[in-house]
TORKOLLUM-927134 format. One record per residue (C-alpha): residue number from 1; x, y, z. Coordinates in steps of 0.001 Angstrom, whole numbers, plus 500000, padded with zeros to 6 digits. Layout:
{num=NUM, x=X, y=Y, z=Z}
...
***
This chain:
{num=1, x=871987, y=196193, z=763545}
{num=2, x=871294, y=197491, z=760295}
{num=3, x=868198, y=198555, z=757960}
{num=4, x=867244, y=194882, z=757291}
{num=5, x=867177, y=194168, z=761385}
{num=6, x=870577, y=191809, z=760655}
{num=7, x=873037, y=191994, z=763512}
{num=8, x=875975, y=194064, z=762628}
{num=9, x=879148, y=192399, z=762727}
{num=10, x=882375, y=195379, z=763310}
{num=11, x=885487, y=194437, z=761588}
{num=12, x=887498, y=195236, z=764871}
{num=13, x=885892, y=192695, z=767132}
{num=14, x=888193, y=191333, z=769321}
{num=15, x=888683, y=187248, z=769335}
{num=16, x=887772, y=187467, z=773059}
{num=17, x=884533, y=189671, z=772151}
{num=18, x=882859, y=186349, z=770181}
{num=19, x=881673, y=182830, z=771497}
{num=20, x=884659, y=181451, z=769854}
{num=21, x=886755, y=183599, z=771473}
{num=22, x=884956, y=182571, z=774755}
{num=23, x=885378, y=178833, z=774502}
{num=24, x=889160, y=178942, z=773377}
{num=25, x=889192, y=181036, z=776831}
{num=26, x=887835, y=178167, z=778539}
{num=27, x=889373, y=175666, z=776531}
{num=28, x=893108, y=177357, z=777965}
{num=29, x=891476, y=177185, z=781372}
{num=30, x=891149, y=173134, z=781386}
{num=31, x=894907, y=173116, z=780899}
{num=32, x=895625, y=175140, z=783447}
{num=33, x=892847, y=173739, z=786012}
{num=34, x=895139, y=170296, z=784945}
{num=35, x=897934, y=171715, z=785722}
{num=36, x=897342, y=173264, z=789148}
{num=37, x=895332, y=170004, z=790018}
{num=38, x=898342, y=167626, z=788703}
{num=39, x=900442, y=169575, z=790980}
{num=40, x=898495, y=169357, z=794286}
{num=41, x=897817, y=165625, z=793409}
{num=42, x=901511, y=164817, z=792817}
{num=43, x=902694, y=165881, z=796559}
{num=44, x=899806, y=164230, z=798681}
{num=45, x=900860, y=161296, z=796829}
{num=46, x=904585, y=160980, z=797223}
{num=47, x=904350, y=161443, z=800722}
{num=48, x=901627, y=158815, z=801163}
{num=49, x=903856, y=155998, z=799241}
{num=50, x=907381, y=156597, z=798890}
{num=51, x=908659, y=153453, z=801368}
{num=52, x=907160, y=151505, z=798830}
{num=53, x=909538, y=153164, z=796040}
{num=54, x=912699, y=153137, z=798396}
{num=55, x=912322, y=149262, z=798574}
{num=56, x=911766, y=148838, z=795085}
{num=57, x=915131, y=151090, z=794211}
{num=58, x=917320, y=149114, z=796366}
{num=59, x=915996, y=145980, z=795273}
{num=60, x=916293, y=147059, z=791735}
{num=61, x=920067, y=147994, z=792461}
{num=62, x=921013, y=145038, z=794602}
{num=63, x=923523, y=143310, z=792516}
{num=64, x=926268, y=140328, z=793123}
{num=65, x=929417, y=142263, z=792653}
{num=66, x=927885, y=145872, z=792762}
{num=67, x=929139, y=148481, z=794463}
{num=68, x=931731, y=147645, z=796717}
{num=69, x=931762, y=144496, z=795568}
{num=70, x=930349, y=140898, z=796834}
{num=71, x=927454, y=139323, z=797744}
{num=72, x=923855, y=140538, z=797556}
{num=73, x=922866, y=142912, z=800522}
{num=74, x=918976, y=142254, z=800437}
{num=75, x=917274, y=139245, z=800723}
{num=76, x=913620, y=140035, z=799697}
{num=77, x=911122, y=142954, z=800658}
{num=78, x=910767, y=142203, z=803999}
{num=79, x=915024, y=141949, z=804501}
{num=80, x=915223, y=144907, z=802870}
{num=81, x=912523, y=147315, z=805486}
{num=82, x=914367, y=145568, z=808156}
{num=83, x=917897, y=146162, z=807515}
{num=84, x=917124, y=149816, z=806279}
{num=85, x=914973, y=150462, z=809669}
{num=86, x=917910, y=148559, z=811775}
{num=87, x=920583, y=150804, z=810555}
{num=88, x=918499, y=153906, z=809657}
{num=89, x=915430, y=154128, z=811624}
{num=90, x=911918, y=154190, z=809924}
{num=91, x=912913, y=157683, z=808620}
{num=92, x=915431, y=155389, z=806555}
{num=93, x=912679, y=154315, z=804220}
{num=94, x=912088, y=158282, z=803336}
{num=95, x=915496, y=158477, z=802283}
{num=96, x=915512, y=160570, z=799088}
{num=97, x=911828, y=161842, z=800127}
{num=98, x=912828, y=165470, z=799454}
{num=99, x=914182, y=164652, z=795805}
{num=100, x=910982, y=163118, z=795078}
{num=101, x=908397, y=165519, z=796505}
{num=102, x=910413, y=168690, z=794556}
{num=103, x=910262, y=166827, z=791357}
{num=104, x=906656, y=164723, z=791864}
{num=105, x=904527, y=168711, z=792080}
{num=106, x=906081, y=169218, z=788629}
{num=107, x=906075, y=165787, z=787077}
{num=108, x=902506, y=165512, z=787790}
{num=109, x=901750, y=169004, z=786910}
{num=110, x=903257, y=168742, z=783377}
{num=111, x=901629, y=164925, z=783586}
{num=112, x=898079, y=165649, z=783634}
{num=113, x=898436, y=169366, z=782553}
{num=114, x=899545, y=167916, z=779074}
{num=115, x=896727, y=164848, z=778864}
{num=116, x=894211, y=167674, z=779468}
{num=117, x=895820, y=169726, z=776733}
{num=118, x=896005, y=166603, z=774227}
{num=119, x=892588, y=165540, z=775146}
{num=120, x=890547, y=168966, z=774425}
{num=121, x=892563, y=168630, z=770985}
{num=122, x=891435, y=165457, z=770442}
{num=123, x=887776, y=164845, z=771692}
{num=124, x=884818, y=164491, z=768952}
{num=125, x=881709, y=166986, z=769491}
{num=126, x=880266, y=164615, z=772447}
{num=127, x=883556, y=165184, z=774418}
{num=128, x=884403, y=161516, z=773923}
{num=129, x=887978, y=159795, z=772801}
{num=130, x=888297, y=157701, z=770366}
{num=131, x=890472, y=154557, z=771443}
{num=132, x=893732, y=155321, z=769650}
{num=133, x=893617, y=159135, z=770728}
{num=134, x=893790, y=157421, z=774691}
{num=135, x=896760, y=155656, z=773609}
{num=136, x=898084, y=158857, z=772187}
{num=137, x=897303, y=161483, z=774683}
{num=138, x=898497, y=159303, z=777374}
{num=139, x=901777, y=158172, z=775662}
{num=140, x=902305, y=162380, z=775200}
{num=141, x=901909, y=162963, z=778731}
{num=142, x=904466, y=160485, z=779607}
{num=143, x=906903, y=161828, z=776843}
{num=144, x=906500, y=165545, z=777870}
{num=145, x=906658, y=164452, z=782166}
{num=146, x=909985, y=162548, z=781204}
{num=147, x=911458, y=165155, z=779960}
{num=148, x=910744, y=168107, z=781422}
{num=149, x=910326, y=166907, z=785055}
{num=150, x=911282, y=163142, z=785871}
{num=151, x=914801, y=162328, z=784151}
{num=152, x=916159, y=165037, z=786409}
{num=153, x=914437, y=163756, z=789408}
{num=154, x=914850, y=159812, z=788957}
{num=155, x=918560, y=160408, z=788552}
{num=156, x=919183, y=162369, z=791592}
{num=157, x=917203, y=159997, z=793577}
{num=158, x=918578, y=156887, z=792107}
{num=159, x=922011, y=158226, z=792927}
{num=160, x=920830, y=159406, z=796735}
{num=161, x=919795, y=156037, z=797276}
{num=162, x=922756, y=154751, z=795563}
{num=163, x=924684, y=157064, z=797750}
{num=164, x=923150, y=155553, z=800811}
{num=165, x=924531, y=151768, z=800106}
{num=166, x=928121, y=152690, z=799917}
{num=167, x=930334, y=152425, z=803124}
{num=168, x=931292, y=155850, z=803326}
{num=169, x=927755, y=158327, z=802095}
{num=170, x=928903, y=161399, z=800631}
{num=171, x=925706, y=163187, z=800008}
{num=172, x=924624, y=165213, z=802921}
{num=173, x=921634, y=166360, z=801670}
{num=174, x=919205, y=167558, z=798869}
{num=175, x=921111, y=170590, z=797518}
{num=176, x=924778, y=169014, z=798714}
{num=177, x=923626, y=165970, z=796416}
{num=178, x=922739, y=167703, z=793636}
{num=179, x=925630, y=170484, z=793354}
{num=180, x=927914, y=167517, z=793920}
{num=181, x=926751, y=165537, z=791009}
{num=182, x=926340, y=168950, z=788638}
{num=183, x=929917, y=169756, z=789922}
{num=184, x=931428, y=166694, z=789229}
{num=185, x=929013, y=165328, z=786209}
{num=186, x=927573, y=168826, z=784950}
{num=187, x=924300, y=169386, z=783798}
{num=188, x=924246, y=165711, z=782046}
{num=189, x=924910, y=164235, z=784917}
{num=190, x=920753, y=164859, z=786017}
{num=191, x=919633, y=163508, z=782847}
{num=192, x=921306, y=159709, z=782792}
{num=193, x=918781, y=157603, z=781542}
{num=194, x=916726, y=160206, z=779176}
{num=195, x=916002, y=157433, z=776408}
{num=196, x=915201, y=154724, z=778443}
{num=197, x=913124, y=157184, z=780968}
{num=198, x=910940, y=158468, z=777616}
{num=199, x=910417, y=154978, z=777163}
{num=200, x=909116, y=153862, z=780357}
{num=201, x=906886, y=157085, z=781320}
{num=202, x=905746, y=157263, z=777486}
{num=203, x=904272, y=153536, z=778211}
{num=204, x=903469, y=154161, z=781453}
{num=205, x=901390, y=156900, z=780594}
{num=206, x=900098, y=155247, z=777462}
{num=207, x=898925, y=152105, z=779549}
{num=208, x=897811, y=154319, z=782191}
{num=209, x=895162, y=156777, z=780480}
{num=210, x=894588, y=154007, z=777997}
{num=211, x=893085, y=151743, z=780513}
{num=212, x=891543, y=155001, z=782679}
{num=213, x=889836, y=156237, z=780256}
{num=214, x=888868, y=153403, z=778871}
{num=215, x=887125, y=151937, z=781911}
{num=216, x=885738, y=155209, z=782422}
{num=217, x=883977, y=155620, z=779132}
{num=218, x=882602, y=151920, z=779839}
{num=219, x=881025, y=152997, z=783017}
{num=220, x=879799, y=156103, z=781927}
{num=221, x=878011, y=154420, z=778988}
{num=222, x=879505, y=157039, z=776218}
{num=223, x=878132, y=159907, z=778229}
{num=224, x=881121, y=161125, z=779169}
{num=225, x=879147, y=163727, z=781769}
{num=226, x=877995, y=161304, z=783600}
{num=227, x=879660, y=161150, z=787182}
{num=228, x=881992, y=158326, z=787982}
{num=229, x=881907, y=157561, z=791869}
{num=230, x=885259, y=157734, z=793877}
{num=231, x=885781, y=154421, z=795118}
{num=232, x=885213, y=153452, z=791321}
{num=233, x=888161, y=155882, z=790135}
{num=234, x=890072, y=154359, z=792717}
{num=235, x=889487, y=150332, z=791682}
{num=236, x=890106, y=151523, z=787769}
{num=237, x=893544, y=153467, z=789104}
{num=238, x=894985, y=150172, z=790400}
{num=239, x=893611, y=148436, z=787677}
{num=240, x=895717, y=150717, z=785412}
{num=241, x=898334, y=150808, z=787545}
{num=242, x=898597, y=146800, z=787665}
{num=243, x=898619, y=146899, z=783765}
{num=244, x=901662, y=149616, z=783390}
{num=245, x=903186, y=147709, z=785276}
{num=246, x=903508, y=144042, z=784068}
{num=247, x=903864, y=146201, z=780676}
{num=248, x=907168, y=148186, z=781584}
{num=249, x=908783, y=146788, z=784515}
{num=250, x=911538, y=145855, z=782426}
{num=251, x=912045, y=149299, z=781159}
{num=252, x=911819, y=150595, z=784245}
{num=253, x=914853, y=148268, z=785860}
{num=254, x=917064, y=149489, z=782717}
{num=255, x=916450, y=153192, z=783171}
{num=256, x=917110, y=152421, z=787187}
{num=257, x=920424, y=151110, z=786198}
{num=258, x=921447, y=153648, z=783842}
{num=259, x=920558, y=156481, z=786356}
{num=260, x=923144, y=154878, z=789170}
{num=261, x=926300, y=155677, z=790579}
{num=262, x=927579, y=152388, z=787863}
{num=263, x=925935, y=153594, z=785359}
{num=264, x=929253, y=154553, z=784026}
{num=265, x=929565, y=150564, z=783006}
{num=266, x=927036, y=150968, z=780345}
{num=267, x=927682, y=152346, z=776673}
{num=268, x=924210, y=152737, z=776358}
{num=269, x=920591, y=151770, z=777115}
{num=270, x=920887, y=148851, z=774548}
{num=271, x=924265, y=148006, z=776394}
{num=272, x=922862, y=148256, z=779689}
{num=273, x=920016, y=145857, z=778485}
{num=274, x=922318, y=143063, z=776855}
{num=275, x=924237, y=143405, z=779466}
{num=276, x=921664, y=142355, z=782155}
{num=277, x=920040, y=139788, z=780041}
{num=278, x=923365, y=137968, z=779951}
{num=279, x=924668, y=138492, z=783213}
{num=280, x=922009, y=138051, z=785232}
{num=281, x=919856, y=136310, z=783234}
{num=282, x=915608, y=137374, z=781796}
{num=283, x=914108, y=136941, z=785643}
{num=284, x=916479, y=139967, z=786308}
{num=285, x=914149, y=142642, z=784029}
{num=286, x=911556, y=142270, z=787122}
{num=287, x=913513, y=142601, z=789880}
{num=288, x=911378, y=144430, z=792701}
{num=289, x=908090, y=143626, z=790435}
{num=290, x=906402, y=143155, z=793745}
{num=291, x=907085, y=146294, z=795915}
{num=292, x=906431, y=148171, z=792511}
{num=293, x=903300, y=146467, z=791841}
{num=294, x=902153, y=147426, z=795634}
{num=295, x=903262, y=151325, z=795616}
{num=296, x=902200, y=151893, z=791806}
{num=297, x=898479, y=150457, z=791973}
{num=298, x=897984, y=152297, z=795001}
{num=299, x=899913, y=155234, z=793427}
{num=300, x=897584, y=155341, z=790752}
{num=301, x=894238, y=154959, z=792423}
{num=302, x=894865, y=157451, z=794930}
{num=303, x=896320, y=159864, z=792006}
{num=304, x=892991, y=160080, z=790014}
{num=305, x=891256, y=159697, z=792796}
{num=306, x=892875, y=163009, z=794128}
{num=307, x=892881, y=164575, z=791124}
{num=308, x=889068, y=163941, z=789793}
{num=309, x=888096, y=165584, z=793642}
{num=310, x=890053, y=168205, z=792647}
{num=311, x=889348, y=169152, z=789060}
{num=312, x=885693, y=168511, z=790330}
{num=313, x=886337, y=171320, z=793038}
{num=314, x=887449, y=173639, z=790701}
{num=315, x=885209, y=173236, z=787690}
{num=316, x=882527, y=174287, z=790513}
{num=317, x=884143, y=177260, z=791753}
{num=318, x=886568, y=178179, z=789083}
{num=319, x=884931, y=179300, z=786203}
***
């Protein structure tokens, strides 16, 4: 302090010495509490509803003249649980499990560890989004998830399941599968599908956090500390889950296609989407719609409904 009773200020203050320094500290922290939480949230949840994405993946691949040749092998949802289950066993609906639950910790991680890293760049003073910054935040999560985390994972476990519908399997398991395809396909052979997967998680995401946040900040009534209740979080998840999916279902059968064992049959993305359109005709864009619909609203409200417990757990004992 000096003569004049006016706090002294050193030149050689440290960043983390100062309030500013302090709330970047904490402003890191959020990213990292997203990241851990993501993580956590991401493996509960695979395990909990991955029949419903096994269904929706063969669906999405049954084709007349696919592989092998001839007619269609599925018949609907309920065709499809059967014959798997018949030939399989129930543990036939968790084929490709393993693939799923090494890439979902990570996907989800990098998911809602970069929304939370967007978001604290983006909110005004109050903490609050502004409608376009939802759209933006959540389409930036979806871009960064596809492609550090779920091109890689989507392809392998397209190609597992893939794998499975051929007469003679060749993929005895998770690391068999995936040296085979590096060995025989290299590195590139993981990320099949990059463009069209950037599109579909970039809209997912977009839709998603869009609509989350969205129906959050209406409940909430602008205070954006005010608690929203779980069974809430839950109803707006499936909500928002319901929306990203009527809004990218079509994406998501292209990038399905270009990430299986026939993908070689497509030049490209665009290819791969003419192609379908005139082969099979518009209806063919939301082929296994339904089983998605099921496992992605649920998906979704047990996701944020997972992750708000936790990030609420940790904001009270991680400080």
């Amino acid at each position: 302090m000096d003569s004049r009773g006016k706090q002294f200020k050193s030149p050689f203050a440290r960043p983390w010495m100062t309030e500013t320094g302090a709330a970047a500290a904490a402003s890191s922290t959020v990213g990292l509490k997203g990241i851990v939480a993501g993580g956590i949230t991401g493996g509960i949840e695979i395990c909990i509803t991955f029949p419903t994405e096994y269904v929706k993946t063969q669906l999405q691949l049954d084709e007349k003249g696919g592989l092998g040749g001839g007619e269609k092998k599925y018949n609907g949802i309920v065709d499809c649980v059967k014959k798997t289950v018949r030939s399989h066993g129930f543990f036939g609906l968790y084929r490709g499990l393993s693939v799923l639950l090494y890439g979902s910790i990570p996907k989800s991680a990098v998911r809602f560890g970069a929304f939370e890293e967007f978001k604290k760049r983006s909110v005004d003073s109050k903490g609050n989004l502004a409608p376009y910054q939802r759209l933006l935040c959540g389409l930036g999560a979806g871009v960064c998830e596809a492609i550090f985390a779920v091109t890689p994972m989507e392809t392998v476990k397209v190609k597992f399941i893939n794998d499975q519908r051929s007469a003679n399997p060749r993929f005895r398991g998770f690391f068999h599968g995936v040296s085979t395809i590096i060995k025989e396909q290299g590195i590139r052979g993981t990320y099949q599908g990059l463009t069209a997967t950037v599109m579909k998680q970039g809209s997912n995401q977009a839709i998603r956090f869009y609509v989350m946040e969205t129906l959050k900040d209406w409940w909430r009534g602008g205070d954006p500390t005010k608690p929203v209740p779980k069974y809430i979080v839950g109803a707006f998840g499936a909500f928002a889950g319901a929306a990203s999916v009527f809004g990218n279902t079509p994406i998501d059968v292209v990038k399905t296609r270009m990430q299986g064992l026939e993908a070689s049959k497509y030049n490209n993305t665009f290819d791969c989407f003419l192609k379908i359109w005139k082969n099979e005709g518009p209806s063919a864009f939301y082929k296994g719609t339904v089983p998605r619909l099921s496992r992605v609203c649920l998906d979704v409200a047990i996701t944020f409904m997972i992750y708000d417990s936790f990030m609420e757990i940790f904001n009270k004992f991680w400080k």
